[in-house]
C-alpha positions as CSV (number, residue, x, y, z in Angstrom):
1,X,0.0,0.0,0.0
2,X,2.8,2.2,1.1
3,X,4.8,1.9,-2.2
4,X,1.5,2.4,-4.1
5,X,1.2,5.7,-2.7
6,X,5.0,6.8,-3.0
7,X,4.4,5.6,-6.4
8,X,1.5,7.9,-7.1
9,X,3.8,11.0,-5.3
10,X,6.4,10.0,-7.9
11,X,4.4,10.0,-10.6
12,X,3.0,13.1,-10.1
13,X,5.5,15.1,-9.2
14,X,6.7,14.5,-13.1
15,X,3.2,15.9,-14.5
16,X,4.6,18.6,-16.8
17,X,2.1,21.8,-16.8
18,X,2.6,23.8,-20.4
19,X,2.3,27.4,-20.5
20,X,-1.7,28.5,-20.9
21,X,-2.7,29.2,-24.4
22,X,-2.6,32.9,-25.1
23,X,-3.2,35.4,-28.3
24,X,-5.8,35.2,-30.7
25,X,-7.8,32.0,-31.5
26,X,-10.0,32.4,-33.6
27,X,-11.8,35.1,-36.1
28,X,-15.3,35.8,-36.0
29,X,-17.3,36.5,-39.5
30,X,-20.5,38.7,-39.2
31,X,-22.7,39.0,-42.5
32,X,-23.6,42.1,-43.1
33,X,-24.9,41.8,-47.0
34,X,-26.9,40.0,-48.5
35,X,-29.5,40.3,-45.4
36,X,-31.1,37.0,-46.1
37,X,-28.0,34.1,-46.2
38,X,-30.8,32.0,-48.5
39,X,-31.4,28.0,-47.8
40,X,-31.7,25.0,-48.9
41,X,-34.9,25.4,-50.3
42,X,-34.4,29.3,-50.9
43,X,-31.3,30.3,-52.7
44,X,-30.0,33.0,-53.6
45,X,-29.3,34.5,-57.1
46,X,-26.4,34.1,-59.7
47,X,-25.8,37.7,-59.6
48,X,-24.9,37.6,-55.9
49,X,-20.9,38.7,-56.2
50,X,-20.7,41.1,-53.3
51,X,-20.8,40.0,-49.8
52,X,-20.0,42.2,-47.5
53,X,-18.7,41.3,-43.6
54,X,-17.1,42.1,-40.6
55,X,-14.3,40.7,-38.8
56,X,-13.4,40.3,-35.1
57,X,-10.3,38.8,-33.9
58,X,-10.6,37.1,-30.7
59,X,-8.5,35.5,-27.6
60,X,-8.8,32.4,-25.7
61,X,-11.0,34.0,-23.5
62,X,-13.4,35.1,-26.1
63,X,-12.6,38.5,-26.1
64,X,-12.0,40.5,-28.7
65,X,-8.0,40.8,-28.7
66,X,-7.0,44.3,-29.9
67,X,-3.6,43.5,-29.9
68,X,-4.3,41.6,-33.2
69,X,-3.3,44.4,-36.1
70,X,-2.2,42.7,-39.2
71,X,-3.7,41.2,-42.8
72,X,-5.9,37.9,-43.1
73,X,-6.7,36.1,-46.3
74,X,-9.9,35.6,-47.4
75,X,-11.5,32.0,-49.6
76,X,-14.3,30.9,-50.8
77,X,-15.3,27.1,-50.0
78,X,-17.7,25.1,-52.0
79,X,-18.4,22.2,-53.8
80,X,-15.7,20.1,-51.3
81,X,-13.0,22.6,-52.3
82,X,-11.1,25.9,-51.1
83,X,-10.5,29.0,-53.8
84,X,-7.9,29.4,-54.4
85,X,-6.6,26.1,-53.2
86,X,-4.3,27.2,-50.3
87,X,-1.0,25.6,-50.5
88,X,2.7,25.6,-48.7
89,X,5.1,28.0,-50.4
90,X,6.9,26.5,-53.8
91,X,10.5,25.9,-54.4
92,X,10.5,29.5,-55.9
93,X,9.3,30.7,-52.4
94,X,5.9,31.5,-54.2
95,X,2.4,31.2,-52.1
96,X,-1.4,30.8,-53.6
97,X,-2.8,34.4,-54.1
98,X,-6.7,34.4,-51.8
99,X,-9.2,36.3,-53.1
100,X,-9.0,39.1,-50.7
101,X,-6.7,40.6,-48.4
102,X,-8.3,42.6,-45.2
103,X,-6.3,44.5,-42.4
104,X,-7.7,44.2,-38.9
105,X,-6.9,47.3,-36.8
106,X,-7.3,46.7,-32.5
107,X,-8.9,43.4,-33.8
108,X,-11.6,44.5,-35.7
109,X,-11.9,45.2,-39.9
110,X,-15.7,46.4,-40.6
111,X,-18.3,46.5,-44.0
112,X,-15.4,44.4,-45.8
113,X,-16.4,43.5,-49.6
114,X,-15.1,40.0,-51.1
115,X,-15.8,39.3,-54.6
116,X,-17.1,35.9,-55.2
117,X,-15.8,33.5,-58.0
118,X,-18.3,31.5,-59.8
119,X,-19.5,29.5,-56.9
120,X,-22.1,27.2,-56.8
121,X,-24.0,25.3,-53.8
122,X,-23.7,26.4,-50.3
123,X,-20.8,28.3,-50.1
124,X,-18.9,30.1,-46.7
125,X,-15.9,32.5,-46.7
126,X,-12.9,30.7,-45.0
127,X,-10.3,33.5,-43.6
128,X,-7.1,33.0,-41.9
129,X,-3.8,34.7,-40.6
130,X,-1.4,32.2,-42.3
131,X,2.0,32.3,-44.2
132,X,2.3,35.6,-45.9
133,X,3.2,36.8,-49.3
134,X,4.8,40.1,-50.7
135,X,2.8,42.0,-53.5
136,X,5.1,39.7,-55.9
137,X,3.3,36.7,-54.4
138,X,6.8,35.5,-52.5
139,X,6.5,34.5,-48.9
140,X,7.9,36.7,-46.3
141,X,9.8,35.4,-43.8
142,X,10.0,38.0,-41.1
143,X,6.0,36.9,-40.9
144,X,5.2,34.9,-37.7
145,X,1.1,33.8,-38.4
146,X,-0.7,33.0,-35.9
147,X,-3.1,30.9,-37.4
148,X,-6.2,32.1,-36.2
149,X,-9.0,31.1,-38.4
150,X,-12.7,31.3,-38.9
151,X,-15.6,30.9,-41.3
152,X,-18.8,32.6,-42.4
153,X,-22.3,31.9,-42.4
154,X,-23.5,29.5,-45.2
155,X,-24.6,31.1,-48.3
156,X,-27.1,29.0,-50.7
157,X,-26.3,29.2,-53.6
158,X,-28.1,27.4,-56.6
159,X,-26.4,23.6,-57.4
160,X,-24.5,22.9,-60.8
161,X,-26.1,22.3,-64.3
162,X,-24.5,19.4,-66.2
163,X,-23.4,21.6,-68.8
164,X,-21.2,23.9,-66.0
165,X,-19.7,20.2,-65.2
166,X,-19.0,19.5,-69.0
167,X,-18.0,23.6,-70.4
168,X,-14.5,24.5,-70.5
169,X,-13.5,27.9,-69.4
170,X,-11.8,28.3,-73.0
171,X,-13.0,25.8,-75.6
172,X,-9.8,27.4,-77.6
173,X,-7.3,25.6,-75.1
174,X,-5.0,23.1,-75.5
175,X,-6.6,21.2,-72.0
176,X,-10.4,21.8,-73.3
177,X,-10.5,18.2,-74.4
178,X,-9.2,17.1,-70.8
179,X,-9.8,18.8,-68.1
180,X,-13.6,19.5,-66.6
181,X,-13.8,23.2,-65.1
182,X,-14.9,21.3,-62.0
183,X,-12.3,18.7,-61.5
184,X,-12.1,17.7,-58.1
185,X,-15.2,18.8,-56.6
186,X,-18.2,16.9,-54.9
187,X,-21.4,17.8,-56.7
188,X,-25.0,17.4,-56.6
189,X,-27.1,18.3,-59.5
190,X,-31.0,17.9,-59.1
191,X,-32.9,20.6,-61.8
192,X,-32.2,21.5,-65.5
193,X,-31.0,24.2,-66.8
194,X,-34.2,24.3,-68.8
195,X,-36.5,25.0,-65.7
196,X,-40.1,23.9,-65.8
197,X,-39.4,22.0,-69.7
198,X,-36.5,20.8,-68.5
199,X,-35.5,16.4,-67.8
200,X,-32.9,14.5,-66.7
201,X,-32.9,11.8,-68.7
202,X,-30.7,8.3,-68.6
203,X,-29.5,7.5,-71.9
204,X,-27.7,4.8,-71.6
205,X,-26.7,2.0,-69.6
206,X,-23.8,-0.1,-68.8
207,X,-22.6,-2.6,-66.6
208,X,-20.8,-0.2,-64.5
209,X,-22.7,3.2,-64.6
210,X,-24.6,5.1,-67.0
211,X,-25.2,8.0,-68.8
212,X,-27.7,11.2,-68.1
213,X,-28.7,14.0,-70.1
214,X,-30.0,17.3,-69.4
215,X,-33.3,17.9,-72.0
216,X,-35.3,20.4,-72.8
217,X,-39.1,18.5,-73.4
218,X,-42.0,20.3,-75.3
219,X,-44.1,20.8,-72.2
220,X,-43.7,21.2,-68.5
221,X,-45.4,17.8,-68.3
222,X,-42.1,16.5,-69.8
223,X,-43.8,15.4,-73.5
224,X,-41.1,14.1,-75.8
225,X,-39.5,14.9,-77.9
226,X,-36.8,16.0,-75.9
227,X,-33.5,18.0,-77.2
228,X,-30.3,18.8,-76.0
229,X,-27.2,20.8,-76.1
230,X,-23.6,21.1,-76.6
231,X,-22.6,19.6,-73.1
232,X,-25.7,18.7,-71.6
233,X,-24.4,14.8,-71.0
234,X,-22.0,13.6,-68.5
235,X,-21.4,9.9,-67.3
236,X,-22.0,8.6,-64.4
237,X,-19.8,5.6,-62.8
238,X,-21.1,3.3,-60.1
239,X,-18.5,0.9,-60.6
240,X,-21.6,-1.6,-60.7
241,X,-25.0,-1.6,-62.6
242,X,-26.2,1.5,-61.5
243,X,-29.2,1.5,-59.4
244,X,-31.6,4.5,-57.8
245,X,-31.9,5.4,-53.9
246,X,-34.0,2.6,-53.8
247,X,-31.9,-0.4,-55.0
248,X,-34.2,-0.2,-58.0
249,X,-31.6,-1.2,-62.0
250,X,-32.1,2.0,-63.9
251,X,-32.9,2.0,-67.2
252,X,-32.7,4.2,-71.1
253,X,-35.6,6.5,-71.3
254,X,-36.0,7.2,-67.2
255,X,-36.6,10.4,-65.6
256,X,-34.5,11.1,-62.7
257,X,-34.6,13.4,-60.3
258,X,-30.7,13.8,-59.8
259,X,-27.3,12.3,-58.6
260,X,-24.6,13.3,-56.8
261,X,-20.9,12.4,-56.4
262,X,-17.2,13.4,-57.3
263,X,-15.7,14.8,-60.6
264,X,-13.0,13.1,-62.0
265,X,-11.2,13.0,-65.4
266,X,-10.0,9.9,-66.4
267,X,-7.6,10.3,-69.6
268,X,-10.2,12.8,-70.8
269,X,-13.5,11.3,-70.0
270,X,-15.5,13.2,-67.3
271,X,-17.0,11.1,-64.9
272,X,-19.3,11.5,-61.7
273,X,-17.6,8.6,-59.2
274,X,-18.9,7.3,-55.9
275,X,-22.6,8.6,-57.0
276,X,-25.7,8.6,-55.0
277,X,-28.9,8.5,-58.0
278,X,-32.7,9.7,-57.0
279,X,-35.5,8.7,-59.0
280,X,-38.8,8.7,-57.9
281,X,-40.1,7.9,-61.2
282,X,-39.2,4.7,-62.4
283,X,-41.5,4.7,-65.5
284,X,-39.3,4.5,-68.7
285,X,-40.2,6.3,-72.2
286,X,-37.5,6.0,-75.1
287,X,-38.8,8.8,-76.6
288,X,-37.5,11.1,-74.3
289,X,-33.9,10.3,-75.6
290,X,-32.4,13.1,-77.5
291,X,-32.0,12.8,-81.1
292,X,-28.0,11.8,-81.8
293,X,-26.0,14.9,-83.2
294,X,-24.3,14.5,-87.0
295,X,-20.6,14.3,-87.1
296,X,-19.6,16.4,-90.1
297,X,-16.3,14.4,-91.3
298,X,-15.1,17.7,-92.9
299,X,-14.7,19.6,-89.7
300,X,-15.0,17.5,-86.4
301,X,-11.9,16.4,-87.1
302,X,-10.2,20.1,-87.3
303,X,-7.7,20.9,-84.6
304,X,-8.3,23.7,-81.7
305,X,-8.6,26.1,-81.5
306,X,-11.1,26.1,-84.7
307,X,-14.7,26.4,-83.3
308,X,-15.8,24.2,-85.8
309,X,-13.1,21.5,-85.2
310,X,-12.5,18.8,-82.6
311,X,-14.0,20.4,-80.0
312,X,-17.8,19.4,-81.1
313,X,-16.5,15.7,-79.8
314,X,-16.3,17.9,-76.3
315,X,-19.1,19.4,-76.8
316,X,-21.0,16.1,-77.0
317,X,-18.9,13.8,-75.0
318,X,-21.1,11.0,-73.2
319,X,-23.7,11.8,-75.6
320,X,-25.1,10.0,-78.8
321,X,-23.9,11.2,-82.1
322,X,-24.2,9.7,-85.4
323,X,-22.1,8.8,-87.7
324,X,-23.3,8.4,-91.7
325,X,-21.9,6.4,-94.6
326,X,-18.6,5.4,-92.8
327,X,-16.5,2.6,-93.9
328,X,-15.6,0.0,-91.6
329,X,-11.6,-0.2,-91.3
330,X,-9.5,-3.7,-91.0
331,X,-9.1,-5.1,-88.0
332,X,-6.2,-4.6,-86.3
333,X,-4.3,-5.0,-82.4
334,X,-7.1,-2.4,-81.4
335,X,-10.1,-4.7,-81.7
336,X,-8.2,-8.5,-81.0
337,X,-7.1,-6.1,-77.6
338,X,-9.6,-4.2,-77.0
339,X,-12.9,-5.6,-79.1
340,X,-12.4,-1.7,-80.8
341,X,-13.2,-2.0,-84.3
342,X,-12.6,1.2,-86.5
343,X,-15.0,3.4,-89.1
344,X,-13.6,5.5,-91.2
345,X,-16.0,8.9,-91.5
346,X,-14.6,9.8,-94.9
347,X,-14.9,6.8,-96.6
348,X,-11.6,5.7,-97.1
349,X,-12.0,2.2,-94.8
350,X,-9.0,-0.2,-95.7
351,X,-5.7,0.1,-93.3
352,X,-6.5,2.9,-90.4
353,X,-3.9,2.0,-88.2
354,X,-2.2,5.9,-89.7
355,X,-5.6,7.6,-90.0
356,X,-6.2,9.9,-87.1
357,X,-9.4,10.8,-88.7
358,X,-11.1,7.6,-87.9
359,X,-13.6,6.5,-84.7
360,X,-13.9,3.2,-82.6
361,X,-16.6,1.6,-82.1
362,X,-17.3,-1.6,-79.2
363,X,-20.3,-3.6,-79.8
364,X,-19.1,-6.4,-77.8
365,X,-21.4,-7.5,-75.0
366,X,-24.2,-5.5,-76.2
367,X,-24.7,-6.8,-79.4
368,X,-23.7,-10.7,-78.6
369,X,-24.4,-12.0,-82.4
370,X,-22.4,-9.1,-84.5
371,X,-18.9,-10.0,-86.1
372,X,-17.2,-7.4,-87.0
373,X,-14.6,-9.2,-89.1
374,X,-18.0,-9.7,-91.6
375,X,-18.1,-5.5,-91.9
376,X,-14.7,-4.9,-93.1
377,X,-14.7,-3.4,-95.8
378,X,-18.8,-2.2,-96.0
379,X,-20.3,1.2,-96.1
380,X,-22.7,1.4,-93.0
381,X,-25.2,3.2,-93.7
382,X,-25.6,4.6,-89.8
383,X,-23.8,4.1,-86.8
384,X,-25.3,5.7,-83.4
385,X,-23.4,5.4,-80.0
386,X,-22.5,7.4,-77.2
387,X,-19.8,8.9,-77.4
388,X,-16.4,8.6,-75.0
389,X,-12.8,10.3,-75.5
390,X,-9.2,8.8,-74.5
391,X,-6.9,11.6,-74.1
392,X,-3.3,11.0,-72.9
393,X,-1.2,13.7,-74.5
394,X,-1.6,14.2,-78.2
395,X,-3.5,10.8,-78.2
396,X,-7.2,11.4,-79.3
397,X,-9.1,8.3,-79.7
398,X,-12.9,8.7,-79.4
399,X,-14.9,5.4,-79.4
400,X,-18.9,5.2,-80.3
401,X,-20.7,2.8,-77.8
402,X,-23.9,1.7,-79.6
403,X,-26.7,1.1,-77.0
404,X,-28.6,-2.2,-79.2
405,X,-29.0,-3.5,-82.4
406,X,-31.3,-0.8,-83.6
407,X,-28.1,2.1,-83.3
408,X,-27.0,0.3,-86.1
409,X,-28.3,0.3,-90.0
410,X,-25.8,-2.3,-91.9
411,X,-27.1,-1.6,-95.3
């Protein structure tokens, strides 16, 4: 019992007892425009680019700490991102400019204005006191931050369109055919861009996702037919058949009320990973799919930054287009590797292992009783499919993926 206790004396006479935390913890974001933050169900309008706040910097204690007299950095966080993304200086000593700078004086910075980017969703300011840059956007090392932080109330802002997933910011860029303008972000769509006409509308189906459309309908009712635009399709991968909220297969032709997920681009395709799908519809209508677009051989295959060029494959990536009189190319490693068998758009068929002009096409698994080895050589009269890129570098490959039988006319 007795060396218990001395124990215990030991034991704590080597407690070590840190100094008390002191100086400022954390900032405090007031919003002081718009009134009216919006909600979930109430959000607020596009044209929204002004908020205005105030800042308070304040102590351990929470009191305001006027010893705090020096700049903070203002984001903007949405969609599962910061902007700009903050990050640790480079090896040029060179630090991520935020979208505003504030000064608080005797810890306080009133009626400050902050710019938004194009946000979308809910939406808060972040601000912090971190590393500091010079005007030139090097870091300054005489700077000792103290890394108080704090964020704003949510703003509701309306949730992305397919199309802003699918747009470039410059179709005239070299990374247009690669990169979506929302790479990296968690998304939720769940309305058209087409308001009360508008659909979203599976077209196709695979054994690991599908494909969804935003349509414009001829009535509010949703009447077919339906019609889209130049990036109103994106594709959506579930890894497994895709199914709805309710463990119910989706199908071509459903209406659905949204998904959700993260944007990725894999070698060039854009694609909605680890999605969530709602549909509380499951009634199915083919004629609600969109009528496939017409490649024009004697322009889609123009370079960037031509408007009439290769950017229409962007412009209707993971949607149908169609493709008229093409002749079906020899088979080659392609197809005994990959089941790709090549059309040639122009006409020329024959050897298109050195045409760059030329599309793939994969039937197999859909259409179980099709050889291609008995097409070589034919003029198809139509070929449908929707449409996916592979982009690694200069590599451009697009390949058709006809839905049935019937996206095909043989002769």
């Amino acid at each position: 019992m007795r060396r218990a206790i001395l124990a215990a004396a030991v034991l704590a006479g080597c407690v070590d007892h840190p100094p008390g935390i002191s100086g400022t913890q954390s900032l405090g974001i007031e919003l002081v425009s718009p009134n009216d933050p919006g909600a979930i169900d109430r959000r607020l309008p596009d044209t929204l680019r002004t908020v205005a706040i105030n800042l308070t910097a304040y102590d351990a204690d929470f009191n305001v700490d006027e010893t705090f007299d020096r700049d903070v950095e203002v984001y903007a966080q949405f969609l599962g991102t910061v902007t700009p993304t903050p990050t640790p200086p480079g090896l040029d000593g060179r630090v991520a400019t935020p979208l505003a700078r504030f000064h608080l004086t005797a810890g306080r910075a009133m009626n400050q204005n902050v710019t938004l980017p194009a946000v979308l969703g809910p939406t808060t300011l972040w601000i912090e006191d971190g590393p500091k840059g010079t005007d030139g956007g090097k870091l300054d090392p005489s700077y000792t931050p103290s890394y108080a932080s704090g964020t704003s109330p949510t703003l509701w802002f309306r949730d992305p369109f397919v199309f802003e997933i699918q747009q470039p910011v410059d179709e005239t860029r070299l990374d247009a055919l690669e990169i979506s303008p929302l790479q990296n972000r968690q998304i939720a769509v769940d309305s058209s861009r087409y308001g009360a006409v508008g659909r979203l509308v599976v077209t196709s189906v695979f054994v690991q996702g599908y494909t969804v459309s935003d349509v414009a309908c001829s009535d509010s009712a949703g009447a077919p037919p339906c019609t889209a635009a130049a990036y109103d399709h994106v594709e959506v991968f579930s890894v497994s058949a895709p199914r709805d909220q309710m463990g119910r297969l989706l199908q071509q032709g459903q209406v659905i009320d949204g998904f959700a997920g993260g944007i990725v681009d894999v070698d060039g395709l854009t694609e909605i990973g680890f999605p969530a799908t709602v549909a509380s519809n499951p009634d199915v209508d083919p004629a609600r799919l969109p009528a496939p677009v017409k490649l024009d051989p004697a322009t889609w295959f123009k370079p960037l930054p031509q408007a009439d060029g290769i950017i229409n494959f962007e412009r209707n990536e993971a949607g149908a287009i169609e493709i008229d009189n093409a002749r079906v190319c020899d088979l080659d490693d392609d197809y005994a590797t990959f089941k790709r068998w090549k059309v040639d758009p122009l006409g020329a068929g024959g050897n298109c292992s050195h045409n760059s002009n030329v599309l793939d096409v994969i039937t197999a698994g859909v259409i179980a009783d099709l050889d291609p080895a008995t097409l070589v050589g034919k003029t198809l009269p139509r070929v449908v499919g929707i449409l996916r890129p592979v982009e690694i570098g200069s590599l451009n490959v697009w390949i058709i993926f006809p839905r049935s039988s019937a996206d095909l006319t043989l002769r």
